[in-house]
C-alpha positions as CSV (number, residue, x, y, z in Angstrom):
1,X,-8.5,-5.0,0.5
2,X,-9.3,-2.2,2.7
3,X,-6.6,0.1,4.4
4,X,-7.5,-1.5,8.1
5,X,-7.1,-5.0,6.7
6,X,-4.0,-4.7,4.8
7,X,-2.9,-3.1,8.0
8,X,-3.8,-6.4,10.1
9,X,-2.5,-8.8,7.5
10,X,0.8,-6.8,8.1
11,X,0.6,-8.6,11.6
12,X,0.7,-11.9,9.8
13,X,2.3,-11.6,6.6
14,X,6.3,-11.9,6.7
15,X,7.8,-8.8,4.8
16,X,10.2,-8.9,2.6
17,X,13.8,-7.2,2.5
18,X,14.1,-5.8,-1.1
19,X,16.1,-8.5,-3.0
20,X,17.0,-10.5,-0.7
21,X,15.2,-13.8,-0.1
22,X,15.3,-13.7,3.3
23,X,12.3,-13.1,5.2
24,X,11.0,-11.9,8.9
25,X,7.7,-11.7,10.3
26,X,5.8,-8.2,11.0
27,X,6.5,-7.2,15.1
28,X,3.0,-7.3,16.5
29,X,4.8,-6.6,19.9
30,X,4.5,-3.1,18.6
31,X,0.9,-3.3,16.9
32,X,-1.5,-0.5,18.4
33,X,-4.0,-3.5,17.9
34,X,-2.4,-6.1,20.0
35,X,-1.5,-3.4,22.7
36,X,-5.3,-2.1,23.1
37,X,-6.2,-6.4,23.7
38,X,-3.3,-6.3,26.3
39,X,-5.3,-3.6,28.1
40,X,-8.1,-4.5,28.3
41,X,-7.5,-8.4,29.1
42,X,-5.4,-6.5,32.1
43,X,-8.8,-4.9,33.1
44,X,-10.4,-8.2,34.1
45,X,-11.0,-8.4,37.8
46,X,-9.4,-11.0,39.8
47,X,-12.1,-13.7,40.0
48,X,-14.6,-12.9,36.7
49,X,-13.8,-14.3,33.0
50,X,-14.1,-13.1,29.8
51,X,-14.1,-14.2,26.0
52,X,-11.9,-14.1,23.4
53,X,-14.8,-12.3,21.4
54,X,-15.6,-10.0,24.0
55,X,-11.9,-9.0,24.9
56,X,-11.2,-8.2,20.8
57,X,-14.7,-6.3,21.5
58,X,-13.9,-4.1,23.9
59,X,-10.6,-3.6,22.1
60,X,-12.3,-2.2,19.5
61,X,-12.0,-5.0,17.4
62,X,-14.9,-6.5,16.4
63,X,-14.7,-9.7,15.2
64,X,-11.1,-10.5,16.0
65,X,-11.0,-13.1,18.6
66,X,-8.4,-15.1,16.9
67,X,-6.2,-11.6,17.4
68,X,-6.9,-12.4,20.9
69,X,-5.4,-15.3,21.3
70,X,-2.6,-14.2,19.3
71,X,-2.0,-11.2,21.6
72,X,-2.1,-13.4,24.4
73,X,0.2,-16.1,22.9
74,X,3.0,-13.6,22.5
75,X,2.6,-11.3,25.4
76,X,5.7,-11.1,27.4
77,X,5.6,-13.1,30.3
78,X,6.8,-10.1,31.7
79,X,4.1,-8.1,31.6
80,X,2.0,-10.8,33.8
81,X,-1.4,-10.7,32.0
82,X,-3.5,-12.6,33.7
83,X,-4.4,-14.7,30.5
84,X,-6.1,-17.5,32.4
85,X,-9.3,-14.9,32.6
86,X,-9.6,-15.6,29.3
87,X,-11.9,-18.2,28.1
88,X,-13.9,-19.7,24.8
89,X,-17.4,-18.9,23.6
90,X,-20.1,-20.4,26.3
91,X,-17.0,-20.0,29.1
92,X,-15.1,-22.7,27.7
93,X,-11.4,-23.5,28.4
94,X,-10.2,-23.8,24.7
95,X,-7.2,-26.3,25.5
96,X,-7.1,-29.8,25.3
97,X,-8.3,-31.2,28.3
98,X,-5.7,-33.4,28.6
99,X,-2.8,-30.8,28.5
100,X,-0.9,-28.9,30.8
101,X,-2.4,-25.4,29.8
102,X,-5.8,-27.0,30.6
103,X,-4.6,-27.8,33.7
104,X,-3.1,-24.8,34.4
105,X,-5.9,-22.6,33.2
106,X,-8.3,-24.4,35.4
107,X,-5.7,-24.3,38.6
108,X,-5.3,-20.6,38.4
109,X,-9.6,-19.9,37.7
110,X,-10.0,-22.0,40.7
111,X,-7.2,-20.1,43.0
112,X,-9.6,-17.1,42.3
113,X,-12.9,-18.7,43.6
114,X,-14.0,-19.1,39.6
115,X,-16.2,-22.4,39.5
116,X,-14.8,-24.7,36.7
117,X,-16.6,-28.0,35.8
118,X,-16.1,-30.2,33.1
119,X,-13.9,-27.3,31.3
120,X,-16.4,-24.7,31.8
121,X,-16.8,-22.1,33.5
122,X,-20.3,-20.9,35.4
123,X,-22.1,-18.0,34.2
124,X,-21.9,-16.0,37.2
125,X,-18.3,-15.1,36.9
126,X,-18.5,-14.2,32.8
127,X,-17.8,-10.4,32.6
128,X,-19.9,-8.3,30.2
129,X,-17.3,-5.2,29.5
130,X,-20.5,-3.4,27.9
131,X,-22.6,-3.1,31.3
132,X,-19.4,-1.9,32.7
């Protein structure tokens, strides 16, 4: 395993306490990695989308759109990230469609003039941080 993914298993693996057999999980509150996807998901405009992949891109983490939604799972609801710019591969809302997140996903694209249909959303409001 290579020094950068021992370092990002430590966001996942619990560490253990010398002999005890108690266990905790690694903080990725305080992971540089999470922090950088924070910033950059707070860079999306009010009104425009953008993916999971493309947010762990512009992070500098190619590859880690599953850190993404990690990040945004256990951002403080403090720090009002505006998560619901967020979407799936294609513009896709990634919830159930049934559940409340899908709802509220949808409620919160639509309060910002984003056109949602069917779960989607159009092409015209996707944000491309590279032609930035």
């Amino acid at each position: 395993m290579t020094r950068s993914a021992r370092k990002l298993a430590g966001l996942f693996l619990p560490l253990s306490s010398g002999k005890s057999s108690s266990r905790r999980p690694a903080s990725a509150l305080e992971n540089p990695a999470v922090q950088a996807i924070w910033d950059v998901v707070g860079t999306i405009p009010r009104g425009k989308v953008s993916t999971y992949g493309a947010v762990a891109r512009a992070a500098g983490l190619p590859g880690r759109a599953r850190l993404t939604g990690l990040a945004l799972r256990i951002a403080p609801e403090a720090m009002n990230l505006p998560w619901h710019r967020v979407v799936g591969a294609g513009g896709r809302i990634v919830f159930p469609k049934s559940s409340a997140h899908h709802r509220e996903q949808a409620r919160r694209l639509r309060a910002e003039r984003v056109a949602v249909k069917d779960g989607r959303v159009a092409r015209l409001h996707m944000m491309d941080f590279d032609a930035s």
